[in-house]
Steps between C-alpha positions, in 0.01 A plus 500: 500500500794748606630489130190604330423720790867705450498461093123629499611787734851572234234501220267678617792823607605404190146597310465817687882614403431410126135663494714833682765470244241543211327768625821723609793320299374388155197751406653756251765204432281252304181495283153491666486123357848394688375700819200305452673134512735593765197618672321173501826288540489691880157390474480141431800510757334621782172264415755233550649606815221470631442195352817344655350588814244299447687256422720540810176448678366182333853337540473546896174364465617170293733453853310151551426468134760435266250546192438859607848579569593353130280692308566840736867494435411398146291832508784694648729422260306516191361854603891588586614434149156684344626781701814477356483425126143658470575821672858483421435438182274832466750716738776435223264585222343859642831620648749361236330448199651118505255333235656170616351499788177429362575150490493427875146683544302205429708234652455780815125502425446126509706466787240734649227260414698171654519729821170572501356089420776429786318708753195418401579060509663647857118656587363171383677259728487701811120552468233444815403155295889386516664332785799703573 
């Protein structure tokens, strides 16, 4: 749980400094649509901070239940690399320009998606009608 708990925490600090960076370092720097992507790289960052909490929260929770605890660290990790080939991906596009980057946004995306069916299969097999 720690892990998540710290890495959510980092990425979450992390989001805010990005989202403060575009707004006071990059706005007369870069076009409106590169302002834009860093924008919702800080974004999709911060959703997934927050998302590592959760699944700091569901790994505790999978203490007695090594199903849960699978599929939370599963979720941890998979939301870890969305955050950062998705977002990373998008931060190297609005403030460099680096059209290469482009290729790691949907690998980031899916990863996203995995983090998300992780949390939810987590959800599943802790529920009221599952013995712990």
């Amino acid at each position: 749980m720690r892990k998540w708990a710290l890495l959510a925490s980092l990425n979450g600090f992390l989001a805010v400094l990005a989202g403060a960076f575009a707004t006071h370092g990059l706005k007369d720097k870069v076009t409106e649509y590169e302002l834009g992507l860093f924008e919702m790289a800080a974004q999709y960052q911060m959703y997934h901070a927050l998302a590592l909490f959760a699944a700091a929260w569901a790994s505790a929770q999978g203490a007695h239940n090594p199903r849960v605890k699978m599929l939370a660290e599963l979720g941890g990790w998979a939301f870890l690399t969305g955050i950062v080939l998705f977002s990373g991906s998008l931060y190297l596009l609005g403030a460099l320009d680096w059209r290469g980057a482009v290729l790691a946004t949907p690998i980031g995306g899916t990863a996203f998606l995995v983090g998300w069916l992780a949390l939810l299969g987590s959800a599943w097999q802790f529920g009221p009608d599952k013995p712990a």
